[in-house]
N, C-alpha and C positions, 0 to 999 in steps of 0.2 A: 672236597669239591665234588660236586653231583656230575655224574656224564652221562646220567640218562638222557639216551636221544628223545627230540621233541618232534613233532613233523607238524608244522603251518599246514592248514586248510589248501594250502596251492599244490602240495609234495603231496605225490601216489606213493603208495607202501607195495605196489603190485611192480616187481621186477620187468623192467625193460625186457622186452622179446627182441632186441638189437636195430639197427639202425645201417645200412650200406648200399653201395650203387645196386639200382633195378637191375635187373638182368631178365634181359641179354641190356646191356651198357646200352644208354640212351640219353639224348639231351633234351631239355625243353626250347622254348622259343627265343630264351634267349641264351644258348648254350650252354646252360651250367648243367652235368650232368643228372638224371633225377634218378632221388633219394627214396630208398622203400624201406616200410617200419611195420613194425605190429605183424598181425596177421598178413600177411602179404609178402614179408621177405621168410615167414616161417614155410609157405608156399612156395614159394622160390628157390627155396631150402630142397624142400621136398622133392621138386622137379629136376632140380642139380645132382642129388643125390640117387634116383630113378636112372635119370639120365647118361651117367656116369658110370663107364664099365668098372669091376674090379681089374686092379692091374694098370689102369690108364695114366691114374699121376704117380711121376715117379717118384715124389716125396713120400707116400704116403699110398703104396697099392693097393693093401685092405681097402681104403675108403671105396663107396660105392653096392651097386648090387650088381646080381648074378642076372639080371634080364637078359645078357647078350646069349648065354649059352641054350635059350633057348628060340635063337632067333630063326630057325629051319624047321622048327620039330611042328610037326601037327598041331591043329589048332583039338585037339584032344580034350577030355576033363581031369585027364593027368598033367596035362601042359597046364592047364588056368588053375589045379590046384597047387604044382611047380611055381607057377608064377605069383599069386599071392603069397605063398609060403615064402619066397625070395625077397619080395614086397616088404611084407612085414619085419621081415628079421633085418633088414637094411636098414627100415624106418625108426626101429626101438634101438639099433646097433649107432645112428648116428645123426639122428635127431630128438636132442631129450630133453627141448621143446615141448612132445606133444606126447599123446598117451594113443597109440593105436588101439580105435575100435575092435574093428573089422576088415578085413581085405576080402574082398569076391573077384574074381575073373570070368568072362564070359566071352564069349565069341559074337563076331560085329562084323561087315563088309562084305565084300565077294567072296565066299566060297570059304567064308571065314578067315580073312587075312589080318582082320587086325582081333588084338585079341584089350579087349576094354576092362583094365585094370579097377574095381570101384572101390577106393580107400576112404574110409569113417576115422576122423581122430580130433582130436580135445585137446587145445590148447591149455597147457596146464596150468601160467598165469592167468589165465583170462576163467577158464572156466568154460569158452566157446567150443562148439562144435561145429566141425566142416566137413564136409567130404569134396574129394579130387576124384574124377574118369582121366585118369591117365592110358592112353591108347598107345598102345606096344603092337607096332607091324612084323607080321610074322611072315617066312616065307621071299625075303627080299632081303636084299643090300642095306646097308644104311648110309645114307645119305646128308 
């Protein structure tokens, strides 16, 4: 008996990047919750993952990056190379996903309060390139 797999003209050979509620959880018009896929929940990924202290879930405390421990410190070019470096090591440590470019950090706002995160990376099904300015406020509470 032959079990070599066949794939019809309709079947993609290019691995699903997943499928799960948008986030932050939202409904459409007629209240079923909506659905984010492809690029877009790999992004959502990403922003969960930013977003998210180490230490915070307590299933699971690794998960996460280090952006909280520099959230006083001067907006310096030792902070924004801190903070790329946190950046990236998060991003390859727990989204494998995507292939990080680049991370650059730069100073943005009054007096340099936020500090503008610029992330390059390549979705590795797809073959695409995106980049995220995820904005890291420095100097304040978090809210």
């Amino acid at each position: 008996m032959d079990r070599t797999p066949t794939n019809p003209s309709n079947v993609s050979l290019t691995p699903p990047l997943g499928v799960g509620w948008y986030f932050p959880v939202a409904r459409d018009q007629s209240a079923r919750l909506l659905m984010a896929s492809d690029e877009i929940i790999v992004r959502q990924s990403i922003e969960i993952i930013l977003s998210t202290s180490k230490g915070e879930r307590v299933m699971r405390p690794e998960f996460g990056c280090n952006l909280n421990k520099l959230l006083f410190a001067p907006n310096t070019r030792t902070t924004q190379a801190l903070a790329a470096f946190e950046v990236g090591d998060a991003l390859r440590t727990w989204e494998p996903r995507i292939d990080v470019l680049d991370v650059t950090a730069g100073a943005s706002g009054d007096n340099g309060a936020v500090l503008l995160i610029d992330i390059h990376y390549r979705v590795r099904s797809t073959d695409n390139r995106f980049n995220l300015v995820y904005p890291f406020y420095l100097n304040r509470a978090l809210t």
